[in-house]
C-alpha positions in Angstrom: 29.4 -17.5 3.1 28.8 -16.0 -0.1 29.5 -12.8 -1.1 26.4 -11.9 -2.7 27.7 -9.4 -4.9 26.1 -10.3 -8.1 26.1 -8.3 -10.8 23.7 -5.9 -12.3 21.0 -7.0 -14.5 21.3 -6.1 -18.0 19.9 -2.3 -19.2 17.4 -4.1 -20.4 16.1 -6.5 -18.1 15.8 -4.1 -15.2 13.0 -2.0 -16.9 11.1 -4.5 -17.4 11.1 -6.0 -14.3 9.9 -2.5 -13.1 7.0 -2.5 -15.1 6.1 -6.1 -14.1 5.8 -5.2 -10.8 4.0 -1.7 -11.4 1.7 -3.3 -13.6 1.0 -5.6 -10.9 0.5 -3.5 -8.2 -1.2 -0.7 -10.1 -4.1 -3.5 -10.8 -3.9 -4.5 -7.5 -4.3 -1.0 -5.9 -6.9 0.0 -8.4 -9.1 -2.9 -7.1 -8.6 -2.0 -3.2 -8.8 1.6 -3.9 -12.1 1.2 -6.6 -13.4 -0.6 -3.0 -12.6 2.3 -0.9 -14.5 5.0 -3.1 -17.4 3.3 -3.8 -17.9 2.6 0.2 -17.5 6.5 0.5 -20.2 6.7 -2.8 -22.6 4.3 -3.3 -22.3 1.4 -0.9 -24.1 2.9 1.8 -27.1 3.0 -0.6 -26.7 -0.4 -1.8 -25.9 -2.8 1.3 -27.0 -0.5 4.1 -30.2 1.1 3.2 -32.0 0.7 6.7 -29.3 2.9 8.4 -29.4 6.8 8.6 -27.0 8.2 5.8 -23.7 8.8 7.7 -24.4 5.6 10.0 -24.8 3.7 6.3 -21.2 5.0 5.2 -19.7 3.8 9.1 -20.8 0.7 8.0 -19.9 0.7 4.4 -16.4 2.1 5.8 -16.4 -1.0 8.2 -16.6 -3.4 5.5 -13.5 -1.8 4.1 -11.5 -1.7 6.8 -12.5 -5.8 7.4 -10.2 -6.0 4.2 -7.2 -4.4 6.4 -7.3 -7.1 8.9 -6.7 -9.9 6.2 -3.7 -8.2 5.3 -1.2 -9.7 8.4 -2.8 -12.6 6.9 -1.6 -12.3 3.9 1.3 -11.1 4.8 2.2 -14.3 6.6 1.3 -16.5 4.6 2.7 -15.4 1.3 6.1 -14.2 3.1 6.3 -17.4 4.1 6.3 -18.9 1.0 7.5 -16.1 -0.8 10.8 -16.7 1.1 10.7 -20.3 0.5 9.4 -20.9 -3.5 10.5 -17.2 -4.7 8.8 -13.9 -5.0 7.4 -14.4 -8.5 5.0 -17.5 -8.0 3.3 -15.7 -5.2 2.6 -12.2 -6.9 0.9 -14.6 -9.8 -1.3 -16.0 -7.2 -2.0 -12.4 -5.0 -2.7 -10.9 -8.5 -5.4 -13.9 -9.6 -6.9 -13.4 -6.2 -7.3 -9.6 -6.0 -8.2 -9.6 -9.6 -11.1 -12.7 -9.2 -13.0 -11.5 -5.6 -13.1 -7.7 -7.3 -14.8 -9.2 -10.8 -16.9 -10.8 -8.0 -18.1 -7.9 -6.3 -19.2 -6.1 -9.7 -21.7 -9.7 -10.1 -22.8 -9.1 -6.5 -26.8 -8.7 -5.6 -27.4 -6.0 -3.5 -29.5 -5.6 -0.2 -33.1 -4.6 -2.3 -32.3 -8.6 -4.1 -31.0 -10.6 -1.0 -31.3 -9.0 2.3 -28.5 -9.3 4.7 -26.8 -12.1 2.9 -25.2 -9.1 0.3 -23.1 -7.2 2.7 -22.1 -10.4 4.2 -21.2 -11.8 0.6 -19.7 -8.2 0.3 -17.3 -8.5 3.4 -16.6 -12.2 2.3 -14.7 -10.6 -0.9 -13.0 -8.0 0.9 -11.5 -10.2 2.9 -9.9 -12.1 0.1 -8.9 -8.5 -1.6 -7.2 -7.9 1.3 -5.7 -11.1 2.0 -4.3 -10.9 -1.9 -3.1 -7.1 -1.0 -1.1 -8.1 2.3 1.2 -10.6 0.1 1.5 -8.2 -3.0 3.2 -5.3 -1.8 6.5 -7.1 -0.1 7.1 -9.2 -3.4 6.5 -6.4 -5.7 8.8 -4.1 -4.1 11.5 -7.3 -3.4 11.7 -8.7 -7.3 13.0 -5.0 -8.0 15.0 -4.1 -4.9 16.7 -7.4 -5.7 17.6 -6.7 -9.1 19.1 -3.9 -8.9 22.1 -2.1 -8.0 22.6 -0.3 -4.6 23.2 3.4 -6.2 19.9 4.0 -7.2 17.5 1.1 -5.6 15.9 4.0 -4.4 15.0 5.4 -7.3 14.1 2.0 -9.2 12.2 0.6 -6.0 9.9 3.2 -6.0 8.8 2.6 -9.2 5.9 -0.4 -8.1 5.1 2.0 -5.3 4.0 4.5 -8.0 1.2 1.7 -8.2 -0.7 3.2 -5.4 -1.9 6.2 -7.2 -2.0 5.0 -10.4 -4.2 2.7 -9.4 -6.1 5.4 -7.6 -5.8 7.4 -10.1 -7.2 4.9 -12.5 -10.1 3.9 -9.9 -11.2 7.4 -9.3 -10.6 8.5 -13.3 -13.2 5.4 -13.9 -15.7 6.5 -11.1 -15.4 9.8 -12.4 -16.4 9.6 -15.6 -19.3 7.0 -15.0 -20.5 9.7 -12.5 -20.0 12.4 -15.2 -22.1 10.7 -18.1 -24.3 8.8 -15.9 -27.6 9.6 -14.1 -27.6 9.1 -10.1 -29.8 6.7 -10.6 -28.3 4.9 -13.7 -24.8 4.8 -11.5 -26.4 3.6 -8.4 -28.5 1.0 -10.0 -26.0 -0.9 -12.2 -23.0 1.9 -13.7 -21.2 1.3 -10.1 -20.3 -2.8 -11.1 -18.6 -0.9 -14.5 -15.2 -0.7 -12.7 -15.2 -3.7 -10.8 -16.2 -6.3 -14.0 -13.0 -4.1 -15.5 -10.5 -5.9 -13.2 -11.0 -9.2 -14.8 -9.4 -7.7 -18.0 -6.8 -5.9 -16.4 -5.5 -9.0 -14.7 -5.0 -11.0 -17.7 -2.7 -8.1 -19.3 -1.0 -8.2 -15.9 -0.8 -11.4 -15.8 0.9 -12.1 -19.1 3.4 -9.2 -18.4 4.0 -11.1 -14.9 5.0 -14.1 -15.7 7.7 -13.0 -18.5 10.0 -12.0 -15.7 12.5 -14.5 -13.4 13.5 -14.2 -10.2 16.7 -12.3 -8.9 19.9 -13.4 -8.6 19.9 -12.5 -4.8 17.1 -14.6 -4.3 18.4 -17.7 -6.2 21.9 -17.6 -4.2 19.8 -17.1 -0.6 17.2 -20.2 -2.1 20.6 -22.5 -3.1 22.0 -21.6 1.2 18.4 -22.6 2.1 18.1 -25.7 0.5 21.3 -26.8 2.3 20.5 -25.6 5.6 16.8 -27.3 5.3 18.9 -30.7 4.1 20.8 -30.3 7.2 17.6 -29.6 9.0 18.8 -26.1 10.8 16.9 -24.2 9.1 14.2 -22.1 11.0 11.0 -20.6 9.4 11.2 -17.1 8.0 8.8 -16.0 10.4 10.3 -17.5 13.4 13.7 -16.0 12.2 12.3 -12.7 11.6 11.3 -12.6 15.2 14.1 -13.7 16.6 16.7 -11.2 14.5 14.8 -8.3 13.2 12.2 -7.7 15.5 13.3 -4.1 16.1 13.3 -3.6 12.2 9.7 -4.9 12.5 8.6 -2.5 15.3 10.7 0.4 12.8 8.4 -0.3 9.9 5.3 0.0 11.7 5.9 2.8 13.2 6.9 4.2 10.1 3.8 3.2 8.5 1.6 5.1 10.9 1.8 8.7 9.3 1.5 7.1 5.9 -0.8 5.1 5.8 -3.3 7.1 8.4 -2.4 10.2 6.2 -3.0 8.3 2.8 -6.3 7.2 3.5 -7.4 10.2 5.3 -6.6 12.6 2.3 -7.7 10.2 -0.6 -11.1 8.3 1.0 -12.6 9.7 4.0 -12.2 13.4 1.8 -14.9 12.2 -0.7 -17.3 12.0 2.5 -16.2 15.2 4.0 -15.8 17.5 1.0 -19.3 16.1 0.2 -21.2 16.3 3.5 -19.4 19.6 5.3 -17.9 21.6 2.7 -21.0 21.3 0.2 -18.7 20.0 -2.5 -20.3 17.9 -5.1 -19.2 14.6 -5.3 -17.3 15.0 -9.3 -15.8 17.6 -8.1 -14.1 15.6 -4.8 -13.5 13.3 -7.3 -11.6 15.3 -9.9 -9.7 16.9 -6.9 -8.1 13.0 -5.8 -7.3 12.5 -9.5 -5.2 15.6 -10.0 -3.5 14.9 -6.5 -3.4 11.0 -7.3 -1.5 12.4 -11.0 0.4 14.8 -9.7 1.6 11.8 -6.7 2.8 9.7 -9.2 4.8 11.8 -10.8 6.7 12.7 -7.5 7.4 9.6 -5.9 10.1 8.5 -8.4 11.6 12.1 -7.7 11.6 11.7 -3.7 12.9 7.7 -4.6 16.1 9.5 -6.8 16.5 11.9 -3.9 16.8 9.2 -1.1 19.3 7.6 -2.9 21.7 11.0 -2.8 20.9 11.9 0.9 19.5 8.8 2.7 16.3 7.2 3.1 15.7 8.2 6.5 15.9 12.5 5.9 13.5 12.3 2.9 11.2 9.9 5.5 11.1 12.5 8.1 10.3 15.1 5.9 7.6 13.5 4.5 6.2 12.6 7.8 6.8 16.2 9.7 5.1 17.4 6.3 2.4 15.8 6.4 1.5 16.7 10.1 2.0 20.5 9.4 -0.3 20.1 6.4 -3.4 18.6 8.4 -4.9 22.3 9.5 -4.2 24.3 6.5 -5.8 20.9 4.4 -9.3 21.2 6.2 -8.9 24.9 6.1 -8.4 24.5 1.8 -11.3 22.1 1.9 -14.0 23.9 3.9 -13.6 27.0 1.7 -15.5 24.6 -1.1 -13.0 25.9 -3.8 -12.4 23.8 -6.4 -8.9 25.1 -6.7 -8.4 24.7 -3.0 -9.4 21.9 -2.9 -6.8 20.5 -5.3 -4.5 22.2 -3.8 -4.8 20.5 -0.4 -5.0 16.7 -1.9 -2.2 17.4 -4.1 0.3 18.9 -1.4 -0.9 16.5 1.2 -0.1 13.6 -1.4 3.2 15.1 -2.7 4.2 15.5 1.3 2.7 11.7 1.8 5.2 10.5 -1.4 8.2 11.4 0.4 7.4 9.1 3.1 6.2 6.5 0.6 9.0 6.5 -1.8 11.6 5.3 0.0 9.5 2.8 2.2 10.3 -0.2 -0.6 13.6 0.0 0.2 13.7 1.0 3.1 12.3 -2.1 4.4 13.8 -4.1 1.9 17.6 -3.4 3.4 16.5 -3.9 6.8 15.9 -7.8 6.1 17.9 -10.6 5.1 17.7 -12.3 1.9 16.0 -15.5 3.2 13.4 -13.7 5.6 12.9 -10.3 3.6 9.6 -11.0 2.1 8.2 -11.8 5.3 9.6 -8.8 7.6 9.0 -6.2 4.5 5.6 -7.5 4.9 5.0 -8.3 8.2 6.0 -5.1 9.2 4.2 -3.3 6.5 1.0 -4.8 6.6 0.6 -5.8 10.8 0.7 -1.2 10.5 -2.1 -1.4 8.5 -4.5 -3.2 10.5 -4.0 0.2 13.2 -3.1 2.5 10.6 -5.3 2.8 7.5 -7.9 0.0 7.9 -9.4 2.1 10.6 -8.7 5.9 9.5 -11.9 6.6 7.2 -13.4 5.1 9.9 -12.2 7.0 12.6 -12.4 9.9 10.6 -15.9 9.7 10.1 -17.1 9.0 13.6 -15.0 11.8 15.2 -16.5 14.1 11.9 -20.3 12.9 13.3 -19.2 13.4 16.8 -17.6 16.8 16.9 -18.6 18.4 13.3 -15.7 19.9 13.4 -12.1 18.8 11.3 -9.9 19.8 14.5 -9.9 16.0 15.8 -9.1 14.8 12.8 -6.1 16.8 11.5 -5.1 16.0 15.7 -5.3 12.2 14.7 -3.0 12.0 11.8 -0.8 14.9 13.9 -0.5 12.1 16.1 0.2 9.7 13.8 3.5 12.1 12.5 4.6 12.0 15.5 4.6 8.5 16.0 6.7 7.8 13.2 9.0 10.3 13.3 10.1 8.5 16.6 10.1 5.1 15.0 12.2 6.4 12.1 15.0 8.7 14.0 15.8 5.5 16.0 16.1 3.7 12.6 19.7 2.8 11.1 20.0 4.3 7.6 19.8 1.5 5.0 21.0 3.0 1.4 24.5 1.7 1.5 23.7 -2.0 2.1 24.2 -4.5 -0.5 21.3 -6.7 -0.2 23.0 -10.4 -1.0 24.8 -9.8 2.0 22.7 -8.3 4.9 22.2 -12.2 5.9 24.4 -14.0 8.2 24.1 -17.3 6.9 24.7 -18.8 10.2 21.8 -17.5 11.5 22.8 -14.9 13.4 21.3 -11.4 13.7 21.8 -9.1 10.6 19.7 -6.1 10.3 20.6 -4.5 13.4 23.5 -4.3 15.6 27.2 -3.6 15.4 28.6 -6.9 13.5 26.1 -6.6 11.0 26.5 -3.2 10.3 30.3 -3.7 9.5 29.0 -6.7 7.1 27.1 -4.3 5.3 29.4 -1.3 4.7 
């Protein structure tokens, strides 16, 4: 068996690897968040005009939620071959595929032009956004967990998780100011496919940045054992290996997922409809609240990365997590006063608090897997979660909102959520010690968990 301790890419190499993936996944984000505000804004309007005006956005929410459940999908399929041809071919083909069905929706006709055929069209392309989404996130956060060194993979990993809220940030900045210089009207009538036509440009300066980078060297070792073994014909599928060694890992990762994801969506999506609809808040100024949160988010995640490599990724996770749940009353408190100050001041907490469970979470996962099977469990395990987590939380959200007008379900949901993963993540192994070439036991024997494998990794 091979060591797998290769060395450290050069200074160089290693930062731009980091911004190949953040570049990526920045896009990508901005495409499946641009999505989830205009369901909260406009798409009610647009593709569900017959239904009464809260019904219209549980339907428009629906639609984005259908893109969740293409994730595990995704998540299959491209692990799969993410652990077979490499990590970089398959975040080409997520980004071409995010980046086409969300050009698409800014050509789509609405209900007034084609009746029911344009939420049906509209569903149809959020089903390949989310399909693209489930196989981005484990191969953006593997080509850089790979490359680097164990010391401060933490710090460097979280780097493409910074593409959530820049992307958000950059969808909401875009909305923002379109809502800003335009008319009601004007945005509702064409400004709204603005954003969406964007994406096409975006991708091709992603892609070009993209495909400058190679794979690791972790990866090409593990891919040279796997040729052998599938030569020999003993090889089994990632997936079916994933099952059989790290299901616990699995079942760790989505419970970890719960309170951030659920959290996530809750403070940056279903708080346009609420700030809007109970609090009397305008709609530029909800928005303007998720960009200085999604800002001030980005700036912190690389922080709470850097800190779990000094203490651990699993104290900084249950911080974040135990955080967030305390947060959940004094957040719909902030909100309902209708400050504008408040109101920033509950996103940006609630996402600062939300960062500390999300910084760590690249790798995190990533040093729970072996080599050969990692793109598959980092994303099975992250994107299976999101199907319960954040596919259905604006949803939820807004039907307990129209059932109980009243906030005190809600913040009990994603209370519930907290607690759910801090159980999954106190009976997790810490991770930040392992060296990631040699997690796997190359003769196929279980490696993320367990006694043996933990002596392997130390």
């Amino acid at each position: 068996m091979a060591s797998g301790n290769t060395a450290p890419p050069p200074p160089a190499s290693l930062p731009r690897i980091v911004a190949a993936s953040l570049i990526g996944t920045t896009i990508e984000w901005y495409d499946f968040f641009l999505y989830g505000s205009a369901a909260a804004l406009v798409f009610n309007k647009l593709f569900f005009p017959d239904s009464d005006p809260l019904v219209g956005t549980l339907l428009s929410f629906l639609t984005y939620a259908v893109g969740f459940a293409a994730r595990p999908l995704g998540a299959l399929v491209f692990g799969h071959y993410g652990d077979r041809l490499g990590r970089k071919k398959l975040l080409v083909l997520s980004l071409v595929l995010m980046g086409g069905a969300t050009f698409a929706i800014g050509l789509l006709p609405t209900h007034a032009t084609v009746g029911s055929a344009a939420p049906l069209l509209l569903t149809a392309l959020r089903l390949v956004q989310g399909f693209a989404l489930g196989g981005e996130w484990g191969g953006a956060v593997l080509l850089v967990s790979e490359h680097g060194d164990a010391r401060r993979r933490g710090f460097w990993a979280s780097w493409p998780q910074t593409g959530a809220p820049a992307g958000q940030l950059l969808a909401t900045g875009v909305l923002s100011l379109l809502t800003a210089v335009l008319s009601d009207d004007a945005f509702g009538s064409w400004g709204w496919r603005i954003p969406f036509l964007l994406s096409g440009v975006l991708v091709l300066v992603g892609l070009w940045i993209r495909l400058s980078v190679d794979e690791s060297p972790v990866f090409k070792e593990a891919l040279e054992r796997s040729r052998a073994r599938r030569a020999q014909a003993d090889e089994q599928p990632p997936l079916v290996s994933v099952l059989r060694h790290h299901w616990r890992d699995v079942l760790v990762a989505m419970g970890a997922r719960m309170a951030e994801n659920i959290s996530y969506y809750v403070i940056t999506a279903f708080i346009l409809v609420y700030a809007t609809t109970s609090a009397g808040v305008s709609k530029q100024t909800a928005l303007n609240a998720v960009l200085i949160g999604s800002a001030v988010h980005f700036a912190v995640i690389p922080a709470w990365g850097a800190l779990s490599d000094r203490v651990g990724r699993r104290p900084v996770y249950l911080l974040g997590a135990a955080g967030v749940g305390l947060w959940m009353f004094p957040f719909f408190a902030l909100v309902d006063t209708g400050s504008f100050g408040y109101l920033i001041l509950a996103v940006t907490v609630g996402l600062v608090l939300h960062g500390a469970m999300y910084a760590p979470q690249a790798a995190f996962f990533a040093e729970m897997f072996a080599t050969r099977m990692r793109y598959s469990g980092a994303s099975i395990g992250a994107q299976f979660a999101s199907v319960a987590a954040g596919a259905p939380a604006p949803l939820i959200a807004t039907a307990l909102l129209s059932d109980y007008d009243s906030s005190t379900p809600i913040a009990l949901y994603v209370i519930a959520a907290a607690v759910l993963t801090l159980v999954a993540v106190a009976f997790a192994r810490e991770t930040r010690h392992r060296d990631l070439g040699r997690i796997a036991d190359e003769d196929g024997e279980p490696s993320g968990t367990g006694p043996a494998a933990e002596a392997r990794t130390r």
